[in-house]
C-alpha distance (Angstrom), angle and dihedral (degrees) to the residues before:
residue distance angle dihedral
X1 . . .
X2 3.72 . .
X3 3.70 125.0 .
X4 3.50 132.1 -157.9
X5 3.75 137.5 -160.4
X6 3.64 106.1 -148.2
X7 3.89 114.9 -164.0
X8 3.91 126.9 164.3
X9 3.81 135.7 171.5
X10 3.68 105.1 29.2
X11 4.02 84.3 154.4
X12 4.11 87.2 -163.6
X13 3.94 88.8 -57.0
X14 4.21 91.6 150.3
X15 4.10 96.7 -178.7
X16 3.90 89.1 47.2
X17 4.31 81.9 51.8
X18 3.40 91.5 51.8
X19 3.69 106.3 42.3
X20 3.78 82.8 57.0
X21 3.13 106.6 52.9
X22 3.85 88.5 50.4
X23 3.75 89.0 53.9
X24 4.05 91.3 42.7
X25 3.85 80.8 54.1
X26 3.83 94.8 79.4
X27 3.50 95.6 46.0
X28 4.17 101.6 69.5
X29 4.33 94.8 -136.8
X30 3.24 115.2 -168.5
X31 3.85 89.4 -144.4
X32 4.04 140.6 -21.1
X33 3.29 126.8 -129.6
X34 3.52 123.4 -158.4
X35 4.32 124.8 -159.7
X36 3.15 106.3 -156.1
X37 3.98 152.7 -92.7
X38 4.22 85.5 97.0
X39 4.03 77.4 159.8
X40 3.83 150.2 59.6
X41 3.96 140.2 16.5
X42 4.93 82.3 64.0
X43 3.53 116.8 70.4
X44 3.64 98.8 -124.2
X45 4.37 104.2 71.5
X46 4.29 95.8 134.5
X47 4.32 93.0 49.6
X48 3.96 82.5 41.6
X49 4.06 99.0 49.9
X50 4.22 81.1 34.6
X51 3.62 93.7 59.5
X52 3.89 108.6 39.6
X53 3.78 85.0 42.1
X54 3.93 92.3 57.6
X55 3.87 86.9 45.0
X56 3.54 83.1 54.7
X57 3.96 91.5 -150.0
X58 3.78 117.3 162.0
X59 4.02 112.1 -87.1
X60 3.70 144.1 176.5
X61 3.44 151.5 -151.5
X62 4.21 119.3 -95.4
X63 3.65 137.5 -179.8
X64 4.31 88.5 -86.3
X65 3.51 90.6 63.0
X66 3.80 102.1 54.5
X67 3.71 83.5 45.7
X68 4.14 93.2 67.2
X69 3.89 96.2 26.7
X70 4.10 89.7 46.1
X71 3.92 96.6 39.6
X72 3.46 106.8 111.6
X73 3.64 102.5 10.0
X74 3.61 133.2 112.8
X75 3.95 77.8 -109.8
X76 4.16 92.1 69.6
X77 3.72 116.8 91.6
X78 3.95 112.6 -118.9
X79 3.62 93.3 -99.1
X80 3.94 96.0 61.0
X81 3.94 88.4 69.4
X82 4.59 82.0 78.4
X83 3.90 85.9 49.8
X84 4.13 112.3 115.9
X85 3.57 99.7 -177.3
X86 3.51 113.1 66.0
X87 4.32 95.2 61.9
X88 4.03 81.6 52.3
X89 3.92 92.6 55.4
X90 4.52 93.8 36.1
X91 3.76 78.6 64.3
X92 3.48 98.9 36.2
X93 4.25 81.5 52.6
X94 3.64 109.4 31.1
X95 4.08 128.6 -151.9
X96 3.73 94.1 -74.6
X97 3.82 89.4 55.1
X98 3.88 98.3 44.4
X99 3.40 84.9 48.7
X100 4.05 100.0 62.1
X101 3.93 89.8 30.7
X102 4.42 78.0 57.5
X103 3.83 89.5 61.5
X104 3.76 101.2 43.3
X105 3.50 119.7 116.9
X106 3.85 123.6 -106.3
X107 4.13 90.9 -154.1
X108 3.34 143.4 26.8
X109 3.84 144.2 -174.5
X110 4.09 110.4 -156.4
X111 4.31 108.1 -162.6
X112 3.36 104.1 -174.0
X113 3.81 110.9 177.5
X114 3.70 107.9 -122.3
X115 4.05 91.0 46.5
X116 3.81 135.3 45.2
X117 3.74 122.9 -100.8
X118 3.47 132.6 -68.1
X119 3.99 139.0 -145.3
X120 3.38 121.0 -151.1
X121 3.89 121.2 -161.0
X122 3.57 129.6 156.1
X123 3.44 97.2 -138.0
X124 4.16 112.2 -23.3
X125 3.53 125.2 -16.3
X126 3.48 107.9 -87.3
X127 3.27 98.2 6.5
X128 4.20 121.4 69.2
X129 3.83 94.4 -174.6
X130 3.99 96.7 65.4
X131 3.36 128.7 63.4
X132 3.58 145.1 -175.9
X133 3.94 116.3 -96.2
X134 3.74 130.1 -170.7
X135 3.79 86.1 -104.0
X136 3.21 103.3 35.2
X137 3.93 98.9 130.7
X138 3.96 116.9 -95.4
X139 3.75 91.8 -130.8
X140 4.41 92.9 49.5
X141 3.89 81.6 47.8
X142 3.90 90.2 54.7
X143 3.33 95.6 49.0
X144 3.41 93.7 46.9
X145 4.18 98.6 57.6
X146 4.36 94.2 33.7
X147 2.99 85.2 111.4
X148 4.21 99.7 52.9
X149 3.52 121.9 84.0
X150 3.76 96.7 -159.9
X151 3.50 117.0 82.8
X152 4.07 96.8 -154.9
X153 3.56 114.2 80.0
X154 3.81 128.1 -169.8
X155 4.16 109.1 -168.3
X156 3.69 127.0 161.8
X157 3.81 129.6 174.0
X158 3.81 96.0 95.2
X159 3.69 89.1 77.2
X160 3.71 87.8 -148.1
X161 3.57 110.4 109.6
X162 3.70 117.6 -133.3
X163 4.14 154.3 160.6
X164 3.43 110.6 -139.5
X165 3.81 130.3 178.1
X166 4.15 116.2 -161.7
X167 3.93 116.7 169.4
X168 3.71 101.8 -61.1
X169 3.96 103.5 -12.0
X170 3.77 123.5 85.9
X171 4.33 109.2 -160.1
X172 3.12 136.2 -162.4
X173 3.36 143.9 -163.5
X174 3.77 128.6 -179.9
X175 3.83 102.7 -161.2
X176 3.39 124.0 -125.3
X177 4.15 127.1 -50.9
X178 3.90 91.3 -158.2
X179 3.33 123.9 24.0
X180 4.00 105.6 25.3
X181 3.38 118.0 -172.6
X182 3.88 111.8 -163.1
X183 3.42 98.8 85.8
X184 3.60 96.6 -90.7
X185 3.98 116.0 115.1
X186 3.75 93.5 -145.6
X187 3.80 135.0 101.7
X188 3.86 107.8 -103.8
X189 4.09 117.5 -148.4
X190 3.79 131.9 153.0
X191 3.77 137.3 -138.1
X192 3.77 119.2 -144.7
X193 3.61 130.0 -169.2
X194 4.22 121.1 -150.0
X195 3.69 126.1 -150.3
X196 3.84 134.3 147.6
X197 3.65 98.9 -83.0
X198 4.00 99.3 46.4
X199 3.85 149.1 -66.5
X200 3.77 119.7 -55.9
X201 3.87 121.4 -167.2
X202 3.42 92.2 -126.7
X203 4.76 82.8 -172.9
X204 3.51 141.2 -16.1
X205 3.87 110.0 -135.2
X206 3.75 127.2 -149.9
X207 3.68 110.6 -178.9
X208 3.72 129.7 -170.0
X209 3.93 119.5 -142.1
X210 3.74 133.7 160.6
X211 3.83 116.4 -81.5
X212 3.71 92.9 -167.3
X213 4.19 98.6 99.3
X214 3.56 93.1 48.5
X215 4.36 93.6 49.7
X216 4.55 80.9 49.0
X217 3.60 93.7 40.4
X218 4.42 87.3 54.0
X219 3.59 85.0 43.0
X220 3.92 95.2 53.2
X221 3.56 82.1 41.8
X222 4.11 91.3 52.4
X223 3.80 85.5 -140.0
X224 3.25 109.7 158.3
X225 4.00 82.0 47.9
X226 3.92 93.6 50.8
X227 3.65 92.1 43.5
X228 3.55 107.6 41.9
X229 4.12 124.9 -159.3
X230 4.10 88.5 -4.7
X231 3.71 95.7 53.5
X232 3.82 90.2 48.0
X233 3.96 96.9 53.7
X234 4.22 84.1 32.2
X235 3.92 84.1 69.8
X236 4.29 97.2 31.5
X237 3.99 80.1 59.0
X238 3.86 89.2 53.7
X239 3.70 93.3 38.6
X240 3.94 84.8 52.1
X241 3.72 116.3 26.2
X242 3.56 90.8 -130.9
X243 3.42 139.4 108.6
X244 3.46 106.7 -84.3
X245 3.86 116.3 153.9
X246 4.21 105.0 51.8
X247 3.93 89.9 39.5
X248 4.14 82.4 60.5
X249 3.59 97.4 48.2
X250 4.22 90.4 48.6
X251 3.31 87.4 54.0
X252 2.90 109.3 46.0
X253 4.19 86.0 53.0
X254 3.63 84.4 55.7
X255 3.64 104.7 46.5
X256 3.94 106.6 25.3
X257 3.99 101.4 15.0
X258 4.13 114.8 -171.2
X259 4.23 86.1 11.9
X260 3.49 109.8 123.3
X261 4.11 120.4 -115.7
X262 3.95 117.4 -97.3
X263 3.52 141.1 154.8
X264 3.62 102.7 -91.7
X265 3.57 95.2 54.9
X266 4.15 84.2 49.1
X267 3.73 82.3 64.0
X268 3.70 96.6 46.9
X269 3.30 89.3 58.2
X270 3.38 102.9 40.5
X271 3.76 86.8 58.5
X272 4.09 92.4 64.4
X273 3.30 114.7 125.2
X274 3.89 92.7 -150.6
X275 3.68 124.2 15.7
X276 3.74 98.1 177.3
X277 3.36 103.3 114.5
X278 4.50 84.9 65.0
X279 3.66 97.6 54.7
X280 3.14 109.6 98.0
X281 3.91 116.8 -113.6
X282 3.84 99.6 -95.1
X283 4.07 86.0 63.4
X284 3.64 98.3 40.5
X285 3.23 104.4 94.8
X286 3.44 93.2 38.6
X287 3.71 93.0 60.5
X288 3.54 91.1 47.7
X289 4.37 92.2 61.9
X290 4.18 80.7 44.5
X291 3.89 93.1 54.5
X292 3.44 92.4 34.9
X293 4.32 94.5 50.2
């Protein structure tokens, strides 16, 4: 039988990386496989593109990495001109690391011998910004895979992990290694195990590791300096494991609309006692359980 570590979202999170892979250790994969958004938001994208390169474990494209290879580009929407992170994380990466992340995959389909195939997406196929939820309806989850013939699918960008059966497909998703966003401060992965009638999740992981290099690397960095509002709520989302950074901006639109971000309306916010009502609706209910625990 093959097995599989299945990892996703580090988003340059390098103690997360590592207390993986020391927890993978015990486990005797046969290979990892990593869906994308290895990059951005953590302060450590060139050791996290150095490592799982070396490894040379099976990766792909996500939404993160369009963001620094697009920035800039007559590919980038209008909009991406106010972004602050992505000149952080071209330094952070350098040319010669733009240029391999430039001619990674954004799919892949993994046929091992002993287990049927396997798509992997970072978020939809096609389409790295979507992503399959737990309630995502069964008939919008159809549509979205008619077009894929294998019936095992490995997505990510939710950063929720999850087993999901839909008519003939079985996804997963192994949550996020570096910026979870459940509530839980610890790096999320997933072990699966092949054999001729399917995938199993043999165990969801949730490991705990020490966030204290990343917050001194962004302070060597001076990130939230260099990267203003963003960077601040960047780091509140990895001091929290909640969503930080989308909730800000709808509030903001609903509070203050047309007034320009700053920090004082950072703390205002920061100071709600419930921001349910701007998460978006795929995180709703899983703020609710976290205000509720």
């Amino acid at each position: 039988m093959t097995r599989l570590a299945v990892l996703s979202d580090i988003h340059g999170n390098l103690p997360a990386l590592e207390a993986v892979m020391d927890d993978m250790a015990s486990y005797k994969v046969d290979h990892v496989v990593v869906a994308g958004d290895h990059i951005n938001w953590g302060a450590f994208s060139r050791q996290v593109m150095e490592i799982i390169t070396a490894q040379k474990w099976a990766m792909i494209r996500g939404n993160n990495e369009f963001y620094v290879l697009d920035y800039e580009t007559s590919r980038a929407p209008e909009h991406w001109s106010s972004f602050t992170l992505p000149p952080v994380i071209h330094e952070q990466l350098g040319d010669t690391w733009l240029n391999v992340i430039a001619s990674l995959p954004d799919t892949l389909s993994l046929r091992f011998r002993d287990a049927p195939p396997i798509r992997v997406v970072h978020g939809i196929p096609d389409n790295p910004w979507q992503a399959f939820f737990p309630q995502t309806p069964s008939e919008t989850v159809c549509e979205w895979l008619s077009n894929i013939p294998e019936t095992t699918i490995i997505g990510a960008h939710s950063h929720i992990p999850m087993e999901r059966h839909v008519d003939r497909w079985q996804i997963f998703n192994a949550g996020s290694v570096g910026v979870p966003l459940d509530g839980d401060l610890t790096a999320s992965y997933m072990i699966l195990e092949g054999h001729q009638d399917g995938w199993t999740l043999l165990e969801h992981r949730r490991i705990p590791f020490d966030y204290a290099p990343l917050y001194a690397e962004f302070e060597r960095q001076r990130f939230e300096e260099r990267c203003g509002v963003t960077g601040r709520l960047v780091v509140e989302e990895f001091r929290t494991a909640r969503l930080q950074v989308h909730a800000f901006h709808r509030w903001l639109q609903a509070t203050y609309p047309n007034q320009p971000e700053n920090n004082a309306l950072v703390d205002e916010f920061l100071q709600l006692d419930d921001v349910r009502s701007y998460i978006i609706d795929e995180y709703r209910d899983l703020e609710a359980r976290l205000y509720r625990d």
